[in-house]
PDBQT receptor file of N, H, CA, C and O in Angstrom, charges set to zero:
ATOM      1  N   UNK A   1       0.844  -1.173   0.000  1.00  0.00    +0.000 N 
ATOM      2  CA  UNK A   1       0.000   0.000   0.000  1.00  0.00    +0.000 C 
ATOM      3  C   UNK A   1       0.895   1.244   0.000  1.00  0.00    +0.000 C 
ATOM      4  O   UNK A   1       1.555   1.479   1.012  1.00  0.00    +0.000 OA
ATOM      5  N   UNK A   2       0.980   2.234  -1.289  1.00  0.00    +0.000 N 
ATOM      6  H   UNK A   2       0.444   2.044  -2.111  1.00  0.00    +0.000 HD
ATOM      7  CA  UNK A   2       1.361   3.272  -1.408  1.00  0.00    +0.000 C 
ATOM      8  C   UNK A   2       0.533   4.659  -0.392  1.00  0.00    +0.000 C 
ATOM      9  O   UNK A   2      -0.697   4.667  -0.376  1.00  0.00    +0.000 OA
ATOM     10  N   UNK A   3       1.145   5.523   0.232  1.00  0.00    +0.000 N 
ATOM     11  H   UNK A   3       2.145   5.517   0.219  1.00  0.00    +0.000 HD
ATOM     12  CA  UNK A   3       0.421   6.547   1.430  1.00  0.00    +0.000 C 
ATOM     13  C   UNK A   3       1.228   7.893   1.035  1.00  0.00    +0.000 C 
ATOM     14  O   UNK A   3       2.361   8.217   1.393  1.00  0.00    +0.000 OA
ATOM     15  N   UNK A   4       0.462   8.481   0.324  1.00  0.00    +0.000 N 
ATOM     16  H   UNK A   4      -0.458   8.218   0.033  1.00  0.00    +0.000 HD
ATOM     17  CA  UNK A   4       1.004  10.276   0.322  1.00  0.00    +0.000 C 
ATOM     18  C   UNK A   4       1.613  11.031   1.306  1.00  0.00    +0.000 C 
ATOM     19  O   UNK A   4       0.918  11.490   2.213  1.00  0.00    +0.000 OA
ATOM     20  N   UNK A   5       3.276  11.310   1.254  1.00  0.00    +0.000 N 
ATOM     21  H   UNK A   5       3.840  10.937   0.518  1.00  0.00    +0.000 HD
ATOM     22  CA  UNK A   5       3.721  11.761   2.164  1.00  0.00    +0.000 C 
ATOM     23  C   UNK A   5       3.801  13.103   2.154  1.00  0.00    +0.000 C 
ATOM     24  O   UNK A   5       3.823  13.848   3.133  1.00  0.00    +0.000 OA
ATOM     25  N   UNK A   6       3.848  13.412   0.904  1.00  0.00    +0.000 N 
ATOM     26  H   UNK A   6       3.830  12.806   0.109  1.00  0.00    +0.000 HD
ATOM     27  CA  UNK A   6       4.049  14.799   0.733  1.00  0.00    +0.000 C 
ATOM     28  C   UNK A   6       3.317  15.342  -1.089  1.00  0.00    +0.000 C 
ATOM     29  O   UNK A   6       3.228  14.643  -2.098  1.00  0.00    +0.000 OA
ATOM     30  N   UNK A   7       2.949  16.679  -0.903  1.00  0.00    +0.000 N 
ATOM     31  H   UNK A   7       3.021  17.247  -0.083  1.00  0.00    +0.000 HD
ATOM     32  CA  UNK A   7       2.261  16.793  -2.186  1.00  0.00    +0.000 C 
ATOM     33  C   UNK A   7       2.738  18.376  -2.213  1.00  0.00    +0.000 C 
ATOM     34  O   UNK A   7       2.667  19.172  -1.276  1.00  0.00    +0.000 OA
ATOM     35  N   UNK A   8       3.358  18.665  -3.851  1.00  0.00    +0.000 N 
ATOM     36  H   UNK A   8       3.415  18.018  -4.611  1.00  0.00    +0.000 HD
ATOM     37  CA  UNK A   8       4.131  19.984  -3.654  1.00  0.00    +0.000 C 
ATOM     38  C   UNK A   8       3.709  20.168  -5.048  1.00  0.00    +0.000 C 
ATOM     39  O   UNK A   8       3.560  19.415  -6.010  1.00  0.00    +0.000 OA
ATOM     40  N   UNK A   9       3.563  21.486  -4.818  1.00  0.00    +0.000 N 
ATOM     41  H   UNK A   9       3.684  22.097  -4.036  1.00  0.00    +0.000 HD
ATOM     42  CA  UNK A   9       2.386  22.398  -5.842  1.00  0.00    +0.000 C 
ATOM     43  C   UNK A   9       3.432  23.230  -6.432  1.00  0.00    +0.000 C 
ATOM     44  O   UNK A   9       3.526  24.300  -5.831  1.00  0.00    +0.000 OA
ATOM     45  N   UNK A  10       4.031  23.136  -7.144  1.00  0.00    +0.000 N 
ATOM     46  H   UNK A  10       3.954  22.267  -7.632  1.00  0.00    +0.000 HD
ATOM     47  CA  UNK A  10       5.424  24.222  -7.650  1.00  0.00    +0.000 C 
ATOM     48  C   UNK A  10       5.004  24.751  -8.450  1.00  0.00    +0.000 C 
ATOM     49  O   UNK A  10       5.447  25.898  -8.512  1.00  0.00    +0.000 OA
ATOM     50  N   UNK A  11       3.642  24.284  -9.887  1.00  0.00    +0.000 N 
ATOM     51  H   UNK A  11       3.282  23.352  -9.837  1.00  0.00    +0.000 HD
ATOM     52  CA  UNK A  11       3.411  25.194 -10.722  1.00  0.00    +0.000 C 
ATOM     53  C   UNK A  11       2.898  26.474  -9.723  1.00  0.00    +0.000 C 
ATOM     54  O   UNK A  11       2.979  27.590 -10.238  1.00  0.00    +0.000 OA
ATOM     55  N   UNK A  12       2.579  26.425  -8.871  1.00  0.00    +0.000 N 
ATOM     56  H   UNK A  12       2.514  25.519  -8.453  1.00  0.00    +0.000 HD
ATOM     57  CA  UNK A  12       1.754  27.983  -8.878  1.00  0.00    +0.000 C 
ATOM     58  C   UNK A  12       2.873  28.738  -8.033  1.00  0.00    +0.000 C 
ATOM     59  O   UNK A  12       2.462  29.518  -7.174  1.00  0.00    +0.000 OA
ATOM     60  N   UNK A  13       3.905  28.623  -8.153  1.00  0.00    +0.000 N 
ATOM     61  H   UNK A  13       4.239  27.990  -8.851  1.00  0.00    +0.000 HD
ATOM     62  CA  UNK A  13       5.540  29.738  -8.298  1.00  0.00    +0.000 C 
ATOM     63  C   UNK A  13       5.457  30.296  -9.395  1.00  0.00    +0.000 C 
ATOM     64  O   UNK A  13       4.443  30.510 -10.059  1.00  0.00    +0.000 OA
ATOM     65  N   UNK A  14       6.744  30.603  -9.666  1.00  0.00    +0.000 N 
ATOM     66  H   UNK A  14       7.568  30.429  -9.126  1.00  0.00    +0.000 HD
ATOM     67  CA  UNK A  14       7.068  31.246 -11.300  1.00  0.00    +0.000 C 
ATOM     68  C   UNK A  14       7.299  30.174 -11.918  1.00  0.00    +0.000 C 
ATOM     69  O   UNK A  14       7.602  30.570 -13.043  1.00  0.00    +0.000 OA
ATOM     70  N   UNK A  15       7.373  28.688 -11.919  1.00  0.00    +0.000 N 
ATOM     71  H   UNK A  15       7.126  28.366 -11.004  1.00  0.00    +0.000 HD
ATOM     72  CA  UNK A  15       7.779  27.799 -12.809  1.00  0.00    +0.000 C 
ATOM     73  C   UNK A  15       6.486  27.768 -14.413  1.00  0.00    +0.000 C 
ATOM     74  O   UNK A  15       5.314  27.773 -14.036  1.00  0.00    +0.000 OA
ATOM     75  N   UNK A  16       6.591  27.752 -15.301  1.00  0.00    +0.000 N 
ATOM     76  H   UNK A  16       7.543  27.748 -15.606  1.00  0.00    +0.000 HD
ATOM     77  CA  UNK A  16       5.628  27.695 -16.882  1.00  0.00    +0.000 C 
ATOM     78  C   UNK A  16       5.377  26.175 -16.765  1.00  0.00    +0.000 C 
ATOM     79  O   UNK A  16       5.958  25.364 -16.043  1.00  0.00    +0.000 OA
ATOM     80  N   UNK A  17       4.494  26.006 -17.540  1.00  0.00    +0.000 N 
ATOM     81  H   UNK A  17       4.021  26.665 -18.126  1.00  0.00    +0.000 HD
ATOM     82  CA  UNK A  17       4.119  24.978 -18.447  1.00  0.00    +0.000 C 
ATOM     83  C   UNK A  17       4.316  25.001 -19.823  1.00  0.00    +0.000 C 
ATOM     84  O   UNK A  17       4.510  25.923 -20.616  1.00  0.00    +0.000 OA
ATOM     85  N   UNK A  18       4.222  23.738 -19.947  1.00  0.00    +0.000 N 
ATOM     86  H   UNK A  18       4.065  22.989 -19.303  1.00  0.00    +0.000 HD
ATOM     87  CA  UNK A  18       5.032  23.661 -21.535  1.00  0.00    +0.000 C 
ATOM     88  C   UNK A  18       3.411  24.161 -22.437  1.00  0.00    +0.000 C 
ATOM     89  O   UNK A  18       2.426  24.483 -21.771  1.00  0.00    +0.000 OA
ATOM     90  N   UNK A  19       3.386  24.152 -23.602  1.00  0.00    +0.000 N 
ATOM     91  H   UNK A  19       4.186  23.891 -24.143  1.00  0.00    +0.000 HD
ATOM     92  CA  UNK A  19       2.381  24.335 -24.514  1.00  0.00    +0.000 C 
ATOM     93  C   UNK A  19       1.486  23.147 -23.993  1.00  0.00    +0.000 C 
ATOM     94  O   UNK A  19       0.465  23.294 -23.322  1.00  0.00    +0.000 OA
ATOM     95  N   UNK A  20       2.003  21.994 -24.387  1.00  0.00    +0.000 N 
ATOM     96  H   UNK A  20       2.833  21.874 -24.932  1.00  0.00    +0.000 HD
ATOM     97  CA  UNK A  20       0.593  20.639 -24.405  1.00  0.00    +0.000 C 
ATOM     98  C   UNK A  20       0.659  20.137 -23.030  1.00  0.00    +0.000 C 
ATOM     99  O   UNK A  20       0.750  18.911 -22.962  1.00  0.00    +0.000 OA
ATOM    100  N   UNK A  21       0.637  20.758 -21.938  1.00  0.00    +0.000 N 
ATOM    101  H   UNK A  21       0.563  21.753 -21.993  1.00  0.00    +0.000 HD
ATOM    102  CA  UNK A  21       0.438  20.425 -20.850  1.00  0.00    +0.000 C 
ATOM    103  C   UNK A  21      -0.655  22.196 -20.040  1.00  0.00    +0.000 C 
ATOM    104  O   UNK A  21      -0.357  23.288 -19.556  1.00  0.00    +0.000 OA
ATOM    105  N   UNK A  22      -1.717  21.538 -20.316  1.00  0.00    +0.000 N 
ATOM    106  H   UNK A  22      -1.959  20.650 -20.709  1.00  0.00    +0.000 HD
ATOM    107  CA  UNK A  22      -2.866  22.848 -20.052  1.00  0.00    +0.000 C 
ATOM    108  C   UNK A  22      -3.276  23.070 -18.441  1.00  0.00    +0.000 C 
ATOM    109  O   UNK A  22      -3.814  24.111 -18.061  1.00  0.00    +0.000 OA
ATOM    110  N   UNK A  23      -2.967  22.005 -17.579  1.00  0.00    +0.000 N 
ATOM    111  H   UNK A  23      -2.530  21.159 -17.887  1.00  0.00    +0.000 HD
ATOM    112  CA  UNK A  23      -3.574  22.432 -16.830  1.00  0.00    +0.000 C 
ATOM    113  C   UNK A  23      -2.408  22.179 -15.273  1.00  0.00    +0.000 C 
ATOM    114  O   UNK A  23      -1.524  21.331 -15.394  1.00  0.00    +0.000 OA
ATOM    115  N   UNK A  24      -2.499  22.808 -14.185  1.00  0.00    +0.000 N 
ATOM    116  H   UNK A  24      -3.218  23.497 -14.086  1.00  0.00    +0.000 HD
ATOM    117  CA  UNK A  24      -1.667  22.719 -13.468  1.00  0.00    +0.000 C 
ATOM    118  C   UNK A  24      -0.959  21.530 -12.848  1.00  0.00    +0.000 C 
ATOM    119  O   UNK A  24      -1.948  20.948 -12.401  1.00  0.00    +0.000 OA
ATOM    120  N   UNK A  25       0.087  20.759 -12.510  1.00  0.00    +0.000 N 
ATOM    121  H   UNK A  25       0.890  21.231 -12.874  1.00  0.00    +0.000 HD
ATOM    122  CA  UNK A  25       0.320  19.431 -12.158  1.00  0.00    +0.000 C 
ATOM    123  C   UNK A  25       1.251  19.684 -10.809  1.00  0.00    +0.000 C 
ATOM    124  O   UNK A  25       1.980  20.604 -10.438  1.00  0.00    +0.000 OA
ATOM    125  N   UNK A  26       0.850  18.382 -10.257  1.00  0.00    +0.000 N 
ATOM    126  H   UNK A  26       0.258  17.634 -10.559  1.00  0.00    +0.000 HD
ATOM    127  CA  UNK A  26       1.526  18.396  -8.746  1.00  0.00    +0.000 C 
ATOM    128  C   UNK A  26       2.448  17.177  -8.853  1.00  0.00    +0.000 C 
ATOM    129  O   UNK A  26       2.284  16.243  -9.638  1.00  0.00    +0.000 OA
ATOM    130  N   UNK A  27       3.683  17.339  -7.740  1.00  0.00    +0.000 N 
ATOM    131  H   UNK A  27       3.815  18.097  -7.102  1.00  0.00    +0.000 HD
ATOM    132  CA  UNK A  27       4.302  16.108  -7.955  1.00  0.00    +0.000 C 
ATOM    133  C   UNK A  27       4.049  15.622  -6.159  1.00  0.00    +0.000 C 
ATOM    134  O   UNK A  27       3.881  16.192  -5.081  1.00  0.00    +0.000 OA
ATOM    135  N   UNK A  28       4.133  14.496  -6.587  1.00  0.00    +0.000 N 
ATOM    136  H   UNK A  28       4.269  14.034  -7.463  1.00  0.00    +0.000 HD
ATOM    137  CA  UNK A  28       3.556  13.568  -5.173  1.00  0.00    +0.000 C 
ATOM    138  C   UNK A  28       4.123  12.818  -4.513  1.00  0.00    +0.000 C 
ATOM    139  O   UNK A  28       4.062  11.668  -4.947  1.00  0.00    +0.000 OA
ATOM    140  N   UNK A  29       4.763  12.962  -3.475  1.00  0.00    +0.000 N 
ATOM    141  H   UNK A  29       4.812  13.896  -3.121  1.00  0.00    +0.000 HD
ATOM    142  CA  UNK A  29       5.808  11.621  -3.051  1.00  0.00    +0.000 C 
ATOM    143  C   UNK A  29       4.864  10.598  -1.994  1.00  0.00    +0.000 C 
ATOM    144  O   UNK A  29       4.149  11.077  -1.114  1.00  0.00    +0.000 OA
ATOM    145  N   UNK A  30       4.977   9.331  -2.208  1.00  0.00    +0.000 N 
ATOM    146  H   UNK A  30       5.558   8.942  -2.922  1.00  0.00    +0.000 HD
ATOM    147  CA  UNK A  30       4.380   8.481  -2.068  1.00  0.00    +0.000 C 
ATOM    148  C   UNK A  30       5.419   7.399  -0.984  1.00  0.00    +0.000 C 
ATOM    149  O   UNK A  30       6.635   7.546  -1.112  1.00  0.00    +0.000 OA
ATOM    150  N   UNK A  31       5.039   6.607  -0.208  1.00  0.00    +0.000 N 
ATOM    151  H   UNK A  31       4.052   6.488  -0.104  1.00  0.00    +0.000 HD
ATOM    152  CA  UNK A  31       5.596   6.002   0.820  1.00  0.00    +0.000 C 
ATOM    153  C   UNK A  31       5.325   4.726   0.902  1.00  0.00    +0.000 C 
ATOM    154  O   UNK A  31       4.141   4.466   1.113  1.00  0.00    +0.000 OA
ATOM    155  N   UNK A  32       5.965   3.952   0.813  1.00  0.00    +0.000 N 
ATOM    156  H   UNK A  32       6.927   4.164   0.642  1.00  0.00    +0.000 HD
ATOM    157  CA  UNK A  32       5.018   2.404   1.203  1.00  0.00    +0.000 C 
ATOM    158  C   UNK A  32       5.291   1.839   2.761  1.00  0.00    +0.000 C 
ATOM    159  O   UNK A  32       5.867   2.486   3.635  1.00  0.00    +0.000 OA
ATOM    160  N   UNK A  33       4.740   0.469   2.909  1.00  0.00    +0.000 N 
ATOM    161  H   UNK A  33       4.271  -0.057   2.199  1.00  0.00    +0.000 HD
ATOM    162  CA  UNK A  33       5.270  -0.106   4.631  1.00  0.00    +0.000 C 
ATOM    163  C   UNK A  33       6.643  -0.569   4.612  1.00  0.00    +0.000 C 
ATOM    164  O   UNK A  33       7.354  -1.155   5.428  1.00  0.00    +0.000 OA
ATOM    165  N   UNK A  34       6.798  -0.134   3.449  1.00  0.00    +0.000 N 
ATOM    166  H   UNK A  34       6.221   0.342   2.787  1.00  0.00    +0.000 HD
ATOM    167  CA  UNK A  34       8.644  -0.595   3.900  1.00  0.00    +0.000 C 
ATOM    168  C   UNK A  34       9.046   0.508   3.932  1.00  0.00    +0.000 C 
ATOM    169  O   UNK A  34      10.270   0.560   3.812  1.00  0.00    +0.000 OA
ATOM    170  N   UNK A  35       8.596   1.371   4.034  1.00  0.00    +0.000 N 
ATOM    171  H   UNK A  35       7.601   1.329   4.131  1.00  0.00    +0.000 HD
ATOM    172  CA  UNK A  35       9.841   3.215   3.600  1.00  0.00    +0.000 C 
ATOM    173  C   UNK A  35      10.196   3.399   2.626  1.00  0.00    +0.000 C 
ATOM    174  O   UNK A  35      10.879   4.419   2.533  1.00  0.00    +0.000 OA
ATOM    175  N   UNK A  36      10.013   2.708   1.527  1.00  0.00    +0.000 N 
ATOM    176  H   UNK A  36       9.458   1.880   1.602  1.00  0.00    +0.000 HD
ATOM    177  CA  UNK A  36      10.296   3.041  -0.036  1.00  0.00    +0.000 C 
ATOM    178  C   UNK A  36       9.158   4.354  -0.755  1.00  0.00    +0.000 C 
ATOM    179  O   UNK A  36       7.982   4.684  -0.905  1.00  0.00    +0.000 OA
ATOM    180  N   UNK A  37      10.191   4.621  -0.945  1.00  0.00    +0.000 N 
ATOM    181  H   UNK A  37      11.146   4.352  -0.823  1.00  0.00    +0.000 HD
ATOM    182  CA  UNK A  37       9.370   6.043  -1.634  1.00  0.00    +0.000 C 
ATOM    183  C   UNK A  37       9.365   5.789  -3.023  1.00  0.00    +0.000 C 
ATOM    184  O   UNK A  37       9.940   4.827  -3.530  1.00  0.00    +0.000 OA
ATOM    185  N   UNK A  38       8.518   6.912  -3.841  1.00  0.00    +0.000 N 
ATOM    186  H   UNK A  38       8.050   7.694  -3.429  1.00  0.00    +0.000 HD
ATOM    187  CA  UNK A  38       8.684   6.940  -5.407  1.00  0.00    +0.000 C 
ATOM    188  C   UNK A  38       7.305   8.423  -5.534  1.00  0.00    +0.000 C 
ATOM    189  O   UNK A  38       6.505   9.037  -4.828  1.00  0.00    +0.000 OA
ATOM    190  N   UNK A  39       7.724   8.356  -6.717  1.00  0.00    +0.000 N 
ATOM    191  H   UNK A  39       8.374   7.856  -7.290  1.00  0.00    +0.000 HD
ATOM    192  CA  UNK A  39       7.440  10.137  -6.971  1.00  0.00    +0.000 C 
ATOM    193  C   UNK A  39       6.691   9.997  -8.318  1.00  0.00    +0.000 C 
ATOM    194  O   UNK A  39       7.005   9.450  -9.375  1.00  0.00    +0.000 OA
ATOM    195  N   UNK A  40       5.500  10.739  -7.883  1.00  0.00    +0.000 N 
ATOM    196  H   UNK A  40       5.245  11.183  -7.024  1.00  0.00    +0.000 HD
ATOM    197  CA  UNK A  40       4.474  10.618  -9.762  1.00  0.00    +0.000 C 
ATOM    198  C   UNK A  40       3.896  12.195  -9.916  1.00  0.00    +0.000 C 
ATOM    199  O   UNK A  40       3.887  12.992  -8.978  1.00  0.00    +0.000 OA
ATOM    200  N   UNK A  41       3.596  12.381 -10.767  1.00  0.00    +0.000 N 
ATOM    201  H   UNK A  41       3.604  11.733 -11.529  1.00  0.00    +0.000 HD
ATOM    202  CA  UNK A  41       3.251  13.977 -10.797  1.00  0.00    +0.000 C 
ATOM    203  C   UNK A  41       1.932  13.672 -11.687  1.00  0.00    +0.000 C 
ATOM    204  O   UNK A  41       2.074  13.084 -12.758  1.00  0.00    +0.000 OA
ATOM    205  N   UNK A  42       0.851  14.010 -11.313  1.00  0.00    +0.000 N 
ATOM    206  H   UNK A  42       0.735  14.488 -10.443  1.00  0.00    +0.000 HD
ATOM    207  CA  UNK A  42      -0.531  14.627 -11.440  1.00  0.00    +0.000 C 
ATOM    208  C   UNK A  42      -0.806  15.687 -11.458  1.00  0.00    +0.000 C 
ATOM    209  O   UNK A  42      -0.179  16.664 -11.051  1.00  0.00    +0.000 OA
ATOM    210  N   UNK A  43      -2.239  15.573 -12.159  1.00  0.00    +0.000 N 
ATOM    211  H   UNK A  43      -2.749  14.778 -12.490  1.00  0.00    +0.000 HD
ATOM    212  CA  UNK A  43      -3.080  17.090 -12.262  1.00  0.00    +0.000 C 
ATOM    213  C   UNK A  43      -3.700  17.252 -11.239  1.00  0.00    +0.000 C 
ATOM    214  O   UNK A  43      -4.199  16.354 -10.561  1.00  0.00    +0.000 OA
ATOM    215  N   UNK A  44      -3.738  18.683 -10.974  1.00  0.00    +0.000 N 
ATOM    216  H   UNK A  44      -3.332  19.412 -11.525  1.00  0.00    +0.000 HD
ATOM    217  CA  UNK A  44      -3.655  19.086  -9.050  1.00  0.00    +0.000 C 
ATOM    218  C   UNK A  44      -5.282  18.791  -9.523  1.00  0.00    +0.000 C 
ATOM    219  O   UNK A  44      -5.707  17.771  -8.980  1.00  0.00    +0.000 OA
ATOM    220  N   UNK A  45      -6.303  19.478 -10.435  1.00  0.00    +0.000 N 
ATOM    221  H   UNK A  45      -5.958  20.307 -10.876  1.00  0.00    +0.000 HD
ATOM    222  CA  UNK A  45      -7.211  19.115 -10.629  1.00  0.00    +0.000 C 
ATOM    223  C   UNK A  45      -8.039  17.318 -10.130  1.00  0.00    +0.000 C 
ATOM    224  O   UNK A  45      -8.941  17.095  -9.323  1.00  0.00    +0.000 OA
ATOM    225  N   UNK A  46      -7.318  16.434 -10.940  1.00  0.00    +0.000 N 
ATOM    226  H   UNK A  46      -6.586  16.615 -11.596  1.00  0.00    +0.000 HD
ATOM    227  CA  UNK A  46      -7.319  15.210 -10.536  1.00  0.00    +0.000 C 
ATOM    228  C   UNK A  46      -7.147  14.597  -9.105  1.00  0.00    +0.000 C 
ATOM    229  O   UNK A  46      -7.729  13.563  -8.776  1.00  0.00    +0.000 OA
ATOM    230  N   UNK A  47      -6.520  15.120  -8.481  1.00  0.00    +0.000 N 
ATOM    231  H   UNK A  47      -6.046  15.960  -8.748  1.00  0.00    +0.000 HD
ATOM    232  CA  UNK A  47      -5.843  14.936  -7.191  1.00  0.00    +0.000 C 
ATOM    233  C   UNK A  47      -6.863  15.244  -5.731  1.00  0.00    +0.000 C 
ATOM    234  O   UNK A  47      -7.070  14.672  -4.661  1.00  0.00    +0.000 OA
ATOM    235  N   UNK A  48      -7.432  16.774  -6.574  1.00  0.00    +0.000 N 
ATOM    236  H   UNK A  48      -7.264  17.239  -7.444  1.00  0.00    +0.000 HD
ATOM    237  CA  UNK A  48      -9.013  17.487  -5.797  1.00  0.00    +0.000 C 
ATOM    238  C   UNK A  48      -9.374  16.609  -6.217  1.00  0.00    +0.000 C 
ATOM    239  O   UNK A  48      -8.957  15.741  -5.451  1.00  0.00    +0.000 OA
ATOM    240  N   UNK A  49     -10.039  16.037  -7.145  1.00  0.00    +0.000 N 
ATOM    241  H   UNK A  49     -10.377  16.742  -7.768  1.00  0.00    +0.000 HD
ATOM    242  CA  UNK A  49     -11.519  15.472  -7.310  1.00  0.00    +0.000 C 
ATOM    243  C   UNK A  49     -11.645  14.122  -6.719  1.00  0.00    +0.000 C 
ATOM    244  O   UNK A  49     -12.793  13.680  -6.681  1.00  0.00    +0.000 OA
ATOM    245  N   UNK A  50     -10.523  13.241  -6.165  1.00  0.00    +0.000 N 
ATOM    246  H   UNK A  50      -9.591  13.600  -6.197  1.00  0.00    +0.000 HD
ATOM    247  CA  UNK A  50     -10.395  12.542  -5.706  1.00  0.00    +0.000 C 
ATOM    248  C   UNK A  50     -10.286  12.096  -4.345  1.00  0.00    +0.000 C 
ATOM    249  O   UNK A  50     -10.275  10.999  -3.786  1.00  0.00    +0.000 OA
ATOM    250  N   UNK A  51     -10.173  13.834  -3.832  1.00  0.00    +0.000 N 
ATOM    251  H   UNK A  51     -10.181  14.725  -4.286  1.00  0.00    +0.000 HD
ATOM    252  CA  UNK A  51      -9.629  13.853  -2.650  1.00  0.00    +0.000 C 
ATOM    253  C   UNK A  51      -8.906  13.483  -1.826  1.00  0.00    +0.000 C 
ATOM    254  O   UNK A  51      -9.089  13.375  -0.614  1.00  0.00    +0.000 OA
ATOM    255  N   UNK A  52      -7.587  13.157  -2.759  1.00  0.00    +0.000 N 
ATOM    256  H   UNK A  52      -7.438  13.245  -3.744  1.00  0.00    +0.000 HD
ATOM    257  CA  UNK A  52      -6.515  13.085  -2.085  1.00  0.00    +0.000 C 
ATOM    258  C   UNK A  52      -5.337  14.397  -1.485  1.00  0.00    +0.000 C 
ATOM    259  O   UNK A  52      -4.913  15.292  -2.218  1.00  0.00    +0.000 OA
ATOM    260  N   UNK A  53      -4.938  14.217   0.119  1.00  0.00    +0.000 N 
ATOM    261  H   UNK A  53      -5.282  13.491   0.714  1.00  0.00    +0.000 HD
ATOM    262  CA  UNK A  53      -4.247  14.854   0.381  1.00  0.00    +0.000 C 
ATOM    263  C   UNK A  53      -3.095  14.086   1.199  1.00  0.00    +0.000 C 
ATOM    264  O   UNK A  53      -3.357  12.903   1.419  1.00  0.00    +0.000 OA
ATOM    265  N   UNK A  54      -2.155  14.446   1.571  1.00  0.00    +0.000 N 
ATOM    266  H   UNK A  54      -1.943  15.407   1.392  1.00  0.00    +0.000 HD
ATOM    267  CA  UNK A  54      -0.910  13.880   2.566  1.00  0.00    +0.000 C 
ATOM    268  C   UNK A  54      -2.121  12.969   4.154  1.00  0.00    +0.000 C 
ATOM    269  O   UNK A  54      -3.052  13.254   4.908  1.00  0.00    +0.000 OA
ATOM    270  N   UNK A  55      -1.176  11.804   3.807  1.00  0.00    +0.000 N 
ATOM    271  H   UNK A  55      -0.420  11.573   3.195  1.00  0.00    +0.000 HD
ATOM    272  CA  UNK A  55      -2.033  10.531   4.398  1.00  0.00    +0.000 C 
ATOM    273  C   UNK A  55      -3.211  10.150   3.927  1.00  0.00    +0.000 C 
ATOM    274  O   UNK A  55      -4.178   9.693   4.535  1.00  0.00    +0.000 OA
ATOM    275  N   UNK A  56      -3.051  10.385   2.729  1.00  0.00    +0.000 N 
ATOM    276  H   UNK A  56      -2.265  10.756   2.235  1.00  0.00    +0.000 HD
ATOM    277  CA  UNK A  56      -4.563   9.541   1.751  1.00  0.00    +0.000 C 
ATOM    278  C   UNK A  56      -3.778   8.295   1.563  1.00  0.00    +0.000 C 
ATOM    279  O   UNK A  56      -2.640   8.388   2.023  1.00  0.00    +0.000 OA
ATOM    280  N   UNK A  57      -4.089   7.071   0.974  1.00  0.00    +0.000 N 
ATOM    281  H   UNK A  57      -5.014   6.995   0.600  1.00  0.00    +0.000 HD
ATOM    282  CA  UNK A  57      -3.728   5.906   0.269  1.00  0.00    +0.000 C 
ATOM    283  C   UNK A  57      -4.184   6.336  -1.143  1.00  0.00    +0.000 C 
ATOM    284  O   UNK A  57      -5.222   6.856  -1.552  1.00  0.00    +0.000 OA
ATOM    285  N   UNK A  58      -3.150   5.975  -1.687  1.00  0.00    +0.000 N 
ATOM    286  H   UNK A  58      -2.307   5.552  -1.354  1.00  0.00    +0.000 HD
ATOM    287  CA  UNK A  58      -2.802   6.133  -3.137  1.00  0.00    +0.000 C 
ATOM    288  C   UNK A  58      -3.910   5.301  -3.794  1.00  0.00    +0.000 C 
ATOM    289  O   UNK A  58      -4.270   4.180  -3.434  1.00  0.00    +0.000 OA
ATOM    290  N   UNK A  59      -4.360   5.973  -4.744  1.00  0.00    +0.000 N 
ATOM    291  H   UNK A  59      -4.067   6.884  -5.036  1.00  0.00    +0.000 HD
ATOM    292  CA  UNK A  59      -5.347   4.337  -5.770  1.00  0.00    +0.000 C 
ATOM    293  C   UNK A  59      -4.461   3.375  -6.583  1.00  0.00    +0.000 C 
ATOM    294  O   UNK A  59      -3.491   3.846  -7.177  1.00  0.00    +0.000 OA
ATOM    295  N   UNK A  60      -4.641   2.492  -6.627  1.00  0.00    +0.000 N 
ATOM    296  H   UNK A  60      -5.429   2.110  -6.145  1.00  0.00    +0.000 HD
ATOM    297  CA  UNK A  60      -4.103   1.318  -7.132  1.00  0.00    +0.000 C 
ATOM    298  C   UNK A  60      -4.477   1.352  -8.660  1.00  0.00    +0.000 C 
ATOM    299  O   UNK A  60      -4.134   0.430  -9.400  1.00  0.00    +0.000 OA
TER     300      UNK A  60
């Protein structure tokens, strides 16, 4: 079971988006029961509608 450790919103700094990427994206660090981490980046959009925040379980 993957568990959101941390969720960091950098587009809304000064960082751009490229042309074919329209809408804002978050990158997500993720935790498992062993302490292994790994990192995926989503649409912050997607992320609301799902309601995930730090200590959600990841969807499979």
């Amino acid at each position: 079971m993957w568990t959101i450790k941390h969720v960091f919103d950098g587009e809304y700094g000064c960082e751009e988006r490229t042309e074919d990427q329209k809408e804002p994206m978050v990158s997500v660090t993720l935790v498992n029961d062993s302490g292994e981490e790994r990192y995926e980046t989503v649409a912050d959009a997607w992320l609301r509608e799902k309601q995930l925040d730090v200590g959600s379980q990841w969807p499979a």
